[in-house]
N, CA and C atoms as an extended XYZ file, in Angstrom:
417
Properties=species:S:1:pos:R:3:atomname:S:1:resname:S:1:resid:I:1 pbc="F F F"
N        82.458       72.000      107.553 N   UNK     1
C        83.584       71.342      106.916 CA  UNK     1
C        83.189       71.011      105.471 C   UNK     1
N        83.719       71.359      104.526 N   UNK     2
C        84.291       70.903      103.431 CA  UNK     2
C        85.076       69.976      102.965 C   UNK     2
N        84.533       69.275      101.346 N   UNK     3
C        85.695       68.487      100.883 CA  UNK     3
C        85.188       68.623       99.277 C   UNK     3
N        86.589       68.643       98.705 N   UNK     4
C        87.119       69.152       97.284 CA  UNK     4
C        87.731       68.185       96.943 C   UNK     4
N        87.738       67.657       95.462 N   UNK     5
C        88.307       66.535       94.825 CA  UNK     5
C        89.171       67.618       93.565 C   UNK     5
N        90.363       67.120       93.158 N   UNK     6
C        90.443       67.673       91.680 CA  UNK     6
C        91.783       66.478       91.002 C   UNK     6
N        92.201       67.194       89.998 N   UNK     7
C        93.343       66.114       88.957 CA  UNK     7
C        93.871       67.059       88.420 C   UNK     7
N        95.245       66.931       88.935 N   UNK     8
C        96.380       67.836       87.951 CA  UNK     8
C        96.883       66.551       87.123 C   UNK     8
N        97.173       67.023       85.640 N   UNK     9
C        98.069       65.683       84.899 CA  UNK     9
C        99.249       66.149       84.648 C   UNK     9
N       100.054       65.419       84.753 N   UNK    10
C       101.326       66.551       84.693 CA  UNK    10
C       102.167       65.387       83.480 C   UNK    10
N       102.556       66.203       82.086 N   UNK    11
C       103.555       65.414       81.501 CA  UNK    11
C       104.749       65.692       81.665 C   UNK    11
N       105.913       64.495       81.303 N   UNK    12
C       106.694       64.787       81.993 CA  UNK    12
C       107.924       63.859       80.430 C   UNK    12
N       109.453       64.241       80.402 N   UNK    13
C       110.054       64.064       79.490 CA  UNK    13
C       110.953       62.557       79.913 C   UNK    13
N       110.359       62.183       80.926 N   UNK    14
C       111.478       61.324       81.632 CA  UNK    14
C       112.205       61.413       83.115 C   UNK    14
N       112.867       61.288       83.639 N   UNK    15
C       113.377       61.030       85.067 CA  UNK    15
C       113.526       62.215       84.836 C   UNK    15
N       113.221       62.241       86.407 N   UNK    16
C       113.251       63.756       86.973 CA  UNK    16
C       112.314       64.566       87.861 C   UNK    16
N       111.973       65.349       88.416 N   UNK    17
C       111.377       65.732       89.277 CA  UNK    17
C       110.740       67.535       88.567 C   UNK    17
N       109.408       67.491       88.603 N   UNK    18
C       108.419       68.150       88.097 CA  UNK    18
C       107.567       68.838       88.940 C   UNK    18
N       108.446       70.425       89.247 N   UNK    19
C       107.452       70.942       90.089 CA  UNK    19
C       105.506       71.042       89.891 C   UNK    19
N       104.765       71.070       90.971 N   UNK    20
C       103.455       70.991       90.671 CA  UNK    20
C       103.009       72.152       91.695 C   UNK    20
N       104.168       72.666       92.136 N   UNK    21
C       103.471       73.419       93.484 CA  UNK    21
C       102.418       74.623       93.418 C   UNK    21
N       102.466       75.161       91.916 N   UNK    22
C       101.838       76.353       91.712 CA  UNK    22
C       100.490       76.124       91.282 C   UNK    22
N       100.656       74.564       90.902 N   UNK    23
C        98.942       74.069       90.241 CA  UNK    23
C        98.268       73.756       91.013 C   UNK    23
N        98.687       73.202       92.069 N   UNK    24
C        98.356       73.051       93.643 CA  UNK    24
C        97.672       73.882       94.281 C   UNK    24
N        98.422       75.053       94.360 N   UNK    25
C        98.114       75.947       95.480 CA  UNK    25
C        96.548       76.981       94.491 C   UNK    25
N        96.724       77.022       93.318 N   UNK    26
C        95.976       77.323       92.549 CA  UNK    26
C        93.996       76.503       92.764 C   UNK    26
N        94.509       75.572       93.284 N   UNK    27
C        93.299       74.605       93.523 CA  UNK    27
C        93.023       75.058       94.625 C   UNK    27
N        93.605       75.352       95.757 N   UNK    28
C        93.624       75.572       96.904 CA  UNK    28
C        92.860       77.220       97.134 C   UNK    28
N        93.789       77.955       96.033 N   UNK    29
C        92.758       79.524       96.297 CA  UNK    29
C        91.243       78.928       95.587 C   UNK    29
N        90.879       78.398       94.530 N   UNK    30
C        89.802       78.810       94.039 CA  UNK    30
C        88.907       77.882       94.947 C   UNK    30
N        88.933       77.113       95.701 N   UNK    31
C        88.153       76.107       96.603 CA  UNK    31
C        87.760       77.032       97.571 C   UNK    31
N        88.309       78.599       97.993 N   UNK    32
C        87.622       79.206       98.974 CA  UNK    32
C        88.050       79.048      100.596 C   UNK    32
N        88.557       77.915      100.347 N   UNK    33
C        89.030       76.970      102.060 CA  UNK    33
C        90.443       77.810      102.330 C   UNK    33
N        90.359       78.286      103.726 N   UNK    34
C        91.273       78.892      104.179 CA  UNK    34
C        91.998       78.137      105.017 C   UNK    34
N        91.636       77.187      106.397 N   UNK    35
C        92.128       76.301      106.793 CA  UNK    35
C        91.465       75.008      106.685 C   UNK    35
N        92.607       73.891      106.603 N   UNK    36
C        91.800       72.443      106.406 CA  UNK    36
C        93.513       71.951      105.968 C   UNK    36
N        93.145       70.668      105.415 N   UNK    37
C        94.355       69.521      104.879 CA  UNK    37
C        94.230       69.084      103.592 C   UNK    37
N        95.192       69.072      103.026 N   UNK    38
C        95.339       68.726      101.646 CA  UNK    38
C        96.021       67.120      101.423 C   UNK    38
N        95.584       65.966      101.020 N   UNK    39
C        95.939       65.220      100.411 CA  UNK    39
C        96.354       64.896       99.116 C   UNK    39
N        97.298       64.412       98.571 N   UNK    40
C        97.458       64.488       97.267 CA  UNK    40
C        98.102       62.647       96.960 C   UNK    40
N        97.864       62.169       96.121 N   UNK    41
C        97.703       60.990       95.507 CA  UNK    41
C        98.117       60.452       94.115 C   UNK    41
N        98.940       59.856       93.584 N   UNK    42
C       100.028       60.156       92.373 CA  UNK    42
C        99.570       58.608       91.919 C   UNK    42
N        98.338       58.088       91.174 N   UNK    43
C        98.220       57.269       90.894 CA  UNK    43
C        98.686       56.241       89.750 C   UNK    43
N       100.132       55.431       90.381 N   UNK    44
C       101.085       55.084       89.188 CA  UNK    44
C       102.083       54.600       90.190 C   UNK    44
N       102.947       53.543       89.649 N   UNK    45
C       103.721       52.501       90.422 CA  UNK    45
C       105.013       52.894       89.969 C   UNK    45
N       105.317       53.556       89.170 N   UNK    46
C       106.363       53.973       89.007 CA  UNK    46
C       107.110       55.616       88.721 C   UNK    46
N       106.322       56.214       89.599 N   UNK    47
C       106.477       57.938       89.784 CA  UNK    47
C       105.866       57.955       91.168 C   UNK    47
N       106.595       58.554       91.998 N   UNK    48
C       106.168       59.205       93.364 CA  UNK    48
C       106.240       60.955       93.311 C   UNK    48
N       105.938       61.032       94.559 N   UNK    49
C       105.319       62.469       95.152 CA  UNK    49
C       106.598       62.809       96.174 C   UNK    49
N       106.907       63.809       96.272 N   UNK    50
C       108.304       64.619       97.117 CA  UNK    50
C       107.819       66.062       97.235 C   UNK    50
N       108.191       66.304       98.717 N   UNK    51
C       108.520       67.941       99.262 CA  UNK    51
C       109.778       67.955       99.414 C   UNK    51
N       110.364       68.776       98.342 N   UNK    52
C       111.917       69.144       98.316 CA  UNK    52
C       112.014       70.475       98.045 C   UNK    52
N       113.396       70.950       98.487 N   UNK    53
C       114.092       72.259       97.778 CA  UNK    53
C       113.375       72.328       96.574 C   UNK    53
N       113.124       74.084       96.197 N   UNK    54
C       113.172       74.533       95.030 CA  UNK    54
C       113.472       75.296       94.593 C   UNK    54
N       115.042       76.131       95.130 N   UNK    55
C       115.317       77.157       95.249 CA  UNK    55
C       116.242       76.400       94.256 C   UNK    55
N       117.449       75.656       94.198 N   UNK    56
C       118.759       75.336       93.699 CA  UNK    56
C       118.441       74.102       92.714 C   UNK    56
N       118.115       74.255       91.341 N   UNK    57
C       118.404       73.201       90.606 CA  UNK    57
C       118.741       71.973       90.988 C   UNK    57
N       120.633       72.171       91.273 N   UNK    58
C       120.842       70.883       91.500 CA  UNK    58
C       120.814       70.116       92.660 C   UNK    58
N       119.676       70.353       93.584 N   UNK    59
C       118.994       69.195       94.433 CA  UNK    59
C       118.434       68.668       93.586 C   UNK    59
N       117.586       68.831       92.510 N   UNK    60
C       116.963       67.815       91.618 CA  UNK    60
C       117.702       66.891       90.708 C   UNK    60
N       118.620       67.258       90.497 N   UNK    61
C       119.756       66.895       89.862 CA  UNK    61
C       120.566       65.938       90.447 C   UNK    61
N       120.658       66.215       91.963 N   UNK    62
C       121.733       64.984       92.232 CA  UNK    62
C       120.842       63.905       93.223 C   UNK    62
N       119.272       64.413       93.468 N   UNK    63
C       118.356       63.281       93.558 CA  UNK    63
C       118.247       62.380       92.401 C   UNK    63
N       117.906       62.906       91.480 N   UNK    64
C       117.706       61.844       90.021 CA  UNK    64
C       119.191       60.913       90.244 C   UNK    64
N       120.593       61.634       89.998 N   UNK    65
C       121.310       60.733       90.020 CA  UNK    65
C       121.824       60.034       91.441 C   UNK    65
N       121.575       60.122       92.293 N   UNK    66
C       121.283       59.264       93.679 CA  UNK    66
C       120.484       58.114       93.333 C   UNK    66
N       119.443       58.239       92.938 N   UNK    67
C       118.318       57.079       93.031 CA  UNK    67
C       118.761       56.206       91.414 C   UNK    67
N       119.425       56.399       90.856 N   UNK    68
C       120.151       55.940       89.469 CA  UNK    68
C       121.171       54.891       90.152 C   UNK    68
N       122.205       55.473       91.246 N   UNK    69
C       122.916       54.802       91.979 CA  UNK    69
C       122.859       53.932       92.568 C   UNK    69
N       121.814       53.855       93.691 N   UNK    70
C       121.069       53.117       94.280 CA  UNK    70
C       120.482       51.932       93.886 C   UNK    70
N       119.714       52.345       92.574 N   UNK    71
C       118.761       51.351       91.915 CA  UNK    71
C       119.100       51.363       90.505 C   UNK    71
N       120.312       50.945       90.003 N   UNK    72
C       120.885       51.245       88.644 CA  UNK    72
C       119.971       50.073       87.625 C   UNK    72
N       119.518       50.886       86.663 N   UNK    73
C       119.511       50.123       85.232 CA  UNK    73
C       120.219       48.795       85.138 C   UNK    73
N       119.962       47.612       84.493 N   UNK    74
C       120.314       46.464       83.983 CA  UNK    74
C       121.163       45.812       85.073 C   UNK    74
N       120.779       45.816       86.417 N   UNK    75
C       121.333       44.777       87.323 CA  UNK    75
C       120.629       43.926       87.237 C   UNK    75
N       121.958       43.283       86.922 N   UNK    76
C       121.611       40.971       86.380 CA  UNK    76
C       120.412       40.582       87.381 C   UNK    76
N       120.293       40.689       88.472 N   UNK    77
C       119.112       40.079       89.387 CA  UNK    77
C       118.074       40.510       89.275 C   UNK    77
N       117.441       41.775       88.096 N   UNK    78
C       116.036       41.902       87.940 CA  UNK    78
C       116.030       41.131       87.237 C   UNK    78
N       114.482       40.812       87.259 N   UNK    79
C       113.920       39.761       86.191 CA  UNK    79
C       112.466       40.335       85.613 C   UNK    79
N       112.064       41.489       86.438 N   UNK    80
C       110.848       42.277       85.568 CA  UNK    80
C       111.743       43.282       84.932 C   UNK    80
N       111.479       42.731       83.544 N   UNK    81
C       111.645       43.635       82.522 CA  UNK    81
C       110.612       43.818       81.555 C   UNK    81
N       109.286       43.823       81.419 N   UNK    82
C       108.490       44.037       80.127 CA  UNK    82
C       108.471       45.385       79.554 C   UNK    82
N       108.416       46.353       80.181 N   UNK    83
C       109.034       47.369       79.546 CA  UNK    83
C       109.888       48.013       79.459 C   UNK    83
N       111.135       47.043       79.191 N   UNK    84
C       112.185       48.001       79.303 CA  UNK    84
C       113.121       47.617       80.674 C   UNK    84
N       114.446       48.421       80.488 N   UNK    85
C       115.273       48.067       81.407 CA  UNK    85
C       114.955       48.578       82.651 C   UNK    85
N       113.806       49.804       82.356 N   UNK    86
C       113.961       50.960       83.601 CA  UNK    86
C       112.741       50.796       84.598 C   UNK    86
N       112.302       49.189       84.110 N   UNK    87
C       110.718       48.831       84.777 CA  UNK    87
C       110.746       48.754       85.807 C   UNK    87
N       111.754       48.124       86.555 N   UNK    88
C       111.598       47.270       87.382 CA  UNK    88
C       112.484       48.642       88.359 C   UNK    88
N       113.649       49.106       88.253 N   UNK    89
C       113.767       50.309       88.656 CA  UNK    89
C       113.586       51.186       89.078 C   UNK    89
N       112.188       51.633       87.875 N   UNK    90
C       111.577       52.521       88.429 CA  UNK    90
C       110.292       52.194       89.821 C   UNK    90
N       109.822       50.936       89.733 N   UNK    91
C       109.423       50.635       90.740 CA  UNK    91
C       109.336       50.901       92.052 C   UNK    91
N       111.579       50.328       92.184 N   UNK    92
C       111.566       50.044       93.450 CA  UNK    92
C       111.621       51.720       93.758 C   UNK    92
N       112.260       52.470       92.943 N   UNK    93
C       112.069       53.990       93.245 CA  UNK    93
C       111.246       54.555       93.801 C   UNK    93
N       109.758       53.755       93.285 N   UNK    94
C       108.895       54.640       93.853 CA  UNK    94
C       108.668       53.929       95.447 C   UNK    94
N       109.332       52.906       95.653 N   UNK    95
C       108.706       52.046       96.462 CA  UNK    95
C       109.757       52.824       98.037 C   UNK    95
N       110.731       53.537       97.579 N   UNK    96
C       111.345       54.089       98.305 CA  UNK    96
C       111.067       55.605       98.841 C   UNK    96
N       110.201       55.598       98.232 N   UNK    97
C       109.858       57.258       97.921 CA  UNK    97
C       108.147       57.229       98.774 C   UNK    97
N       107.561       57.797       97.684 N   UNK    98
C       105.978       58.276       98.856 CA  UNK    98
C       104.952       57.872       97.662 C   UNK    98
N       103.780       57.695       97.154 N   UNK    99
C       103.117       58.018       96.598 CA  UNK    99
C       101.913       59.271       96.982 C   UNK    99
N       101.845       59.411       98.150 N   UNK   100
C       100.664       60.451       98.656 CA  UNK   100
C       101.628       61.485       99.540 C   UNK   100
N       101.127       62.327       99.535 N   UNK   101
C       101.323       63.758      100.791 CA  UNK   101
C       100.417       64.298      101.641 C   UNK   101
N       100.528       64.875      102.905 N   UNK   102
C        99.473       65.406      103.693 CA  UNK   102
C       100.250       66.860      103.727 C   UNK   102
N        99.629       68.003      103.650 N   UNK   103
C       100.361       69.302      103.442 CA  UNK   103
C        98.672       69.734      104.347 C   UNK   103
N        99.070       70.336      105.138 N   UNK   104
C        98.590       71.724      105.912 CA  UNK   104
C        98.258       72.519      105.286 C   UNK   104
N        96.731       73.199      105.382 N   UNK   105
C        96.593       74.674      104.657 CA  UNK   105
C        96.003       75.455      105.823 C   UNK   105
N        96.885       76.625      105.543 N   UNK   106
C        96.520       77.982      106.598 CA  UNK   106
C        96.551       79.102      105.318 C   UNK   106
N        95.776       79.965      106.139 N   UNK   107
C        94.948       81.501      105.553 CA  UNK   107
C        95.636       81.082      104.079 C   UNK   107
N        94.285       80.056      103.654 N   UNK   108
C        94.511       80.029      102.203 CA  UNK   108
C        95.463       79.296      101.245 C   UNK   108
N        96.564       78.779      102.120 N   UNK   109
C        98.256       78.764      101.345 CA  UNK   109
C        98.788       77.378      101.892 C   UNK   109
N        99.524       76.433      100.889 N   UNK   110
C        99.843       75.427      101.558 CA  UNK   110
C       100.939       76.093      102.547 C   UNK   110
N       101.097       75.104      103.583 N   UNK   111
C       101.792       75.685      104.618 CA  UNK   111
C       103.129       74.800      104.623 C   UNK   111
N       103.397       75.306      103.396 N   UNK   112
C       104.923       74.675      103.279 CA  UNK   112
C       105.826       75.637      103.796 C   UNK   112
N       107.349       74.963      104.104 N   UNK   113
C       108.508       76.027      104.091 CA  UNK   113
C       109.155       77.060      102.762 C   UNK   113
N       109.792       77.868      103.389 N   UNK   114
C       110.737       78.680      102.666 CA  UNK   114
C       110.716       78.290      101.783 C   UNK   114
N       111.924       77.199      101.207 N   UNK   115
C       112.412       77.019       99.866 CA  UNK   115
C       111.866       75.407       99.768 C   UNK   115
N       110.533       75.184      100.108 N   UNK   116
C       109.736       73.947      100.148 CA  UNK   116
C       108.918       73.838       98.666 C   UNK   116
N       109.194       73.225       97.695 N   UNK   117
C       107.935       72.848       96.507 CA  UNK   117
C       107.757       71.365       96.591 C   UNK   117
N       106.338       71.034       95.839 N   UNK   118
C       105.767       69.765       95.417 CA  UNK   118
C       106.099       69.306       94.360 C   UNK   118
N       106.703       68.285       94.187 N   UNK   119
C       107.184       67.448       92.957 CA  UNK   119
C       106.515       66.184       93.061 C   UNK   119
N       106.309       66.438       91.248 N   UNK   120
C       106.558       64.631       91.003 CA  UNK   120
C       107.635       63.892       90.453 C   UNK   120
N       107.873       62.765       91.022 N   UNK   121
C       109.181       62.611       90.541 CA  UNK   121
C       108.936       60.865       89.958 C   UNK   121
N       109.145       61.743       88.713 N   UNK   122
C       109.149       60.623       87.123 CA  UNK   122
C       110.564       59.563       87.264 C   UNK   122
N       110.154       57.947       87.309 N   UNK   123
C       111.120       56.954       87.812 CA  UNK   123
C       111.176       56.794       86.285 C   UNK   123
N       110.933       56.919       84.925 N   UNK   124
C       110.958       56.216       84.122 CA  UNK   124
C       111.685       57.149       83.022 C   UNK   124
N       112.208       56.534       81.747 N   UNK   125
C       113.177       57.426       81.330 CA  UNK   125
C       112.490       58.017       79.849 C   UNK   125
N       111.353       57.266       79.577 N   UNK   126
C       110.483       57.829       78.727 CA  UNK   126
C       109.280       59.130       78.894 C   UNK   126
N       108.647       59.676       78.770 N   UNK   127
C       107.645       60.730       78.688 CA  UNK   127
C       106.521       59.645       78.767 C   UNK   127
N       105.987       60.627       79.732 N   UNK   128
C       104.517       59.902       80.522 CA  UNK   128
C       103.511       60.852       80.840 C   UNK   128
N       102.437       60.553       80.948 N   UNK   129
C       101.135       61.745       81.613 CA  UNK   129
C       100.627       61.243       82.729 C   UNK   129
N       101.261       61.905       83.751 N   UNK   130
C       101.220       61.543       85.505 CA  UNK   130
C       100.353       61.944       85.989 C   UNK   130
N        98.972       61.449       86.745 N   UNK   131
C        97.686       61.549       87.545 CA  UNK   131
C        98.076       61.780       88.515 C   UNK   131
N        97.717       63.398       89.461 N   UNK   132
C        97.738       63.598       91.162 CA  UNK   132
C        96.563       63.901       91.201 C   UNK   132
N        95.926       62.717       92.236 N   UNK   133
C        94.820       63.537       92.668 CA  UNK   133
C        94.836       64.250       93.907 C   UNK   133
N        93.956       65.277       94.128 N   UNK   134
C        93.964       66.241       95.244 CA  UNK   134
C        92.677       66.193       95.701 C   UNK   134
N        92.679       65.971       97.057 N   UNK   135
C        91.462       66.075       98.061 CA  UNK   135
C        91.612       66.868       99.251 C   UNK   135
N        90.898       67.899       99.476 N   UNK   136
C        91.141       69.046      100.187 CA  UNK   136
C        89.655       68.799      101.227 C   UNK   136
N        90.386       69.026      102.451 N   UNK   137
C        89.465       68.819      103.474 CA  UNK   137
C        89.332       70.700      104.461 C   UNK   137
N        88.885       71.105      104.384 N   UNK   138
C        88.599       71.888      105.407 CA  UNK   138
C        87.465       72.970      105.483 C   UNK   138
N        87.748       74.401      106.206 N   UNK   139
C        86.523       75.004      105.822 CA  UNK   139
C        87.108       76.520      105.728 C   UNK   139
């Protein structure tokens, strides 16, 4: 058994969801490991981790504005605001969402579905440089 550490940084322009799946799986061929488990880890309180569609645009599109809905900008009852209106927001976003993933690897390949990619999905409406770490277990 094996174990592999690495760091994708991913920048990002603002809300929205940022495929990572190809930088991923890229870690995954050069590690050699054919079967084992992949963890991944999005260290930041206000951006989470998602396995969604990546075939059709606007699933990303009407996730961003779902979670806008849900958790709208400048409702009178937040009271964390230091940065901004979208602080406290983006929070609970992530708090609804995942920060880590467990993804399966077989002969080599995450063992996602069909029209399955890895996103990160940016709660904040400014441009940021988002930390995943990846720890790969197998042999």
């Amino acid at each position: 058994m094996r174990q592999l550490q690495d760091e994708i940084s991913v920048a990002t322009r603002g809300q929205g969801l940022y495929e990572v799946t190809r930088d991923v799986q890229y870690f995954i061929e050069k590690s050699g490991i054919v079967i084992g488990q992949l963890t991944l880890f999005v260290q930041h309180t206000s951006a989470s981790l998602l396995i969604q569609e990546n075939a059709d645009p606007d699933v990303r599109r009407d996730l961003v504005e779902f979670f806008r809905r849900v958790v709208p900008e400048n409702a009178a009852w937040i009271s964390h605001r230091s940065e901004g209106p979208d602080d406290m927001p983006a929070h609970i976003r992530t708090a609804l969402t995942q920060v880590s993933l467990t993804i399966p690897v077989a002969n080599g390949q995450l063992a996602l579905g069909t029209w399955q990619g890895i996103y990160l999905f940016e709660h904040r409406d400014r441009p940021h440089r988002r930390q995943i770490l990846l720890h790969l277990l197998g042999e």
